[in-house]
N, C-alpha and C positions, 0 to 999 in steps of 0.2 A: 539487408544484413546489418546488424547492429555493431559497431565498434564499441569495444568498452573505453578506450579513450577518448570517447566523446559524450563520455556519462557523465553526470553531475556528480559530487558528494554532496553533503547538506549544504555545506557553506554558498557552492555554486549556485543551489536551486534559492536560496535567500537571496543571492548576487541578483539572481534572474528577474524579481519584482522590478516590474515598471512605473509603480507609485508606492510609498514611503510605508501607505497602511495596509498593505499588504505583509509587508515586512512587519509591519507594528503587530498585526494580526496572528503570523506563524510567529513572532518569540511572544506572545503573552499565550498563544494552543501549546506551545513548548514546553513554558515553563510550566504551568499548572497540571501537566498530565506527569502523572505517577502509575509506571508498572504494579501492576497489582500482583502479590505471594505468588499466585497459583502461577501467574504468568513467567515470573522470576524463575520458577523452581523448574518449568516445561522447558523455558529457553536453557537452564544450564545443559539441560540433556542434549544438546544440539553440540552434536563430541566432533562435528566433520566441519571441513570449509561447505559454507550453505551460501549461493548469490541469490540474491531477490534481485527483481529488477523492478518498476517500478517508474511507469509512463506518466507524465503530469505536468503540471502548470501552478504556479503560486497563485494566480489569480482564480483559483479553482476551489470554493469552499468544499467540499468534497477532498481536495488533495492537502486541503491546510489539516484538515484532520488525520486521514491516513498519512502520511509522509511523515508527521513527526514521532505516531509512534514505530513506526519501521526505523525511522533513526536509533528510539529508545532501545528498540530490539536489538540493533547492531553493537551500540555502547554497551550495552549489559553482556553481549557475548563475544568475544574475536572471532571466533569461526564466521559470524555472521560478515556478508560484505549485501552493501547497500548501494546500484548504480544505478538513478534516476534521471529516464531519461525526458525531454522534453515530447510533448505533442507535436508542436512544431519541428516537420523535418522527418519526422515519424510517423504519419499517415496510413503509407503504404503498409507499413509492419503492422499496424494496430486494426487495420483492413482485413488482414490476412490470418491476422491471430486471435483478434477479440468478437465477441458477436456484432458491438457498434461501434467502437473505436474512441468507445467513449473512458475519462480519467476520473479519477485514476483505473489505471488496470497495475494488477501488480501479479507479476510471476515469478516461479521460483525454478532456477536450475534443475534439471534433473537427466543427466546426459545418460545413454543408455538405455532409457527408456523408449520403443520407439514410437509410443501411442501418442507425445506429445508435438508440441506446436515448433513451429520453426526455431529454429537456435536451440532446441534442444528443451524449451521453456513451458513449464505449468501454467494455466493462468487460474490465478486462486479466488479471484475475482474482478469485477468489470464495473465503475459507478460505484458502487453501494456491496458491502458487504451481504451477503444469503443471509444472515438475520435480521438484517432490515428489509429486503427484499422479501421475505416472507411474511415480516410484520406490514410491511404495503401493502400485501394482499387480500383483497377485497372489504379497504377502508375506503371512507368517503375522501373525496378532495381535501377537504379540512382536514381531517385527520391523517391524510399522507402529509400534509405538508406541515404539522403538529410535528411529526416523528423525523420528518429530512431535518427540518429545523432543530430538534432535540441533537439529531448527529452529527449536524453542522456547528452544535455548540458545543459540540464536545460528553452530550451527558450519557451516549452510548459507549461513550472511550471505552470501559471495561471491557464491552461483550465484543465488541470490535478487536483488540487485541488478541481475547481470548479464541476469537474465528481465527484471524493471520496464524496462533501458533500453531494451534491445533491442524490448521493443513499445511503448514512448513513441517512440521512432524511427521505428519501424514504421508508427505511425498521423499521423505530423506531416510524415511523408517523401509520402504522399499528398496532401497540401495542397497 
């Protein structure tokens, strides 16, 4: 069972870095990523309180990319609330709720519905966002690891944003 007083906000999961360049890492993925219009204009519609939740680790190229723009999401809207919870201590939930348990996993609230996963939560995705995971598919080694690298650097930020809003909308638009 997940307590939300034992979730991070951003500051905490930056606290959470066990070496310096990790740190160094997520404020320079921070500061260079820019919401893009279309993104802006999807998040104003977002008129309800909406929690993400959001499993991860600083040490996690994968989570320095997702986590800061789910920050961005949050800053750009009030409704949005963002509790990121560590891996560590979390196992069991990510066990139970994700296909591997692997980070980031990030879900969104959706109480009422009963077709979802424990605590009431979506999970919108697992690793890698469904546009990367379908651009994976059926490239060579080289070429996958051409494209994790592109989204570990950041140069997929747009189309990755544009997936989180599109199924935060997706799943609040049912409510």
């Amino acid at each position: 069972m997940l307590k939300l007083e034992e979730a991070w906000d951003y500051d905490d999961y930056i606290g959470s870095a066990l070496h310096e360049h990790y740190k160094t890492a997520q404020y320079e993925m921070f500061e260079k990523l820019l919401l893009t219009k279309e993104v802006e204009d999807e998040l104003a519609k977002i008129d309800t309180l909406t929690n993400i939740f959001v499993f991860g680790e600083i040490s996690s190229p994968e989570c320095r990319v997702v986590i800061p723009i789910l920050e961005k999401m949050r800053r750009a809207n009030k409704n949005i609330n963002l509790y990121i919870f560590p891996r560590k201590g979390n196992e069991k939930f990510l066990s139970l709720n994700t296909e591997g348990g692997k980070i980031p996993s990030v879900m969104v609230e959706d109480v009422g519905n009963e077709d979802v996963l424990n605590e009431g939560l979506v999970l919108i995705f697992e690793e890698f966002p469904e546009m990367l995971k379908m651009e994976l598919s059926g490239k060579s080694s080289d070429e996958k690891q051409e494209l994790i690298s592109s989204f570990r650097n950041g140069a997929l930020n747009e189309k990755v944003q544009k997936e989180l809003v599109d199924k935060v909308l997706k799943i609040i638009k049912k409510r």
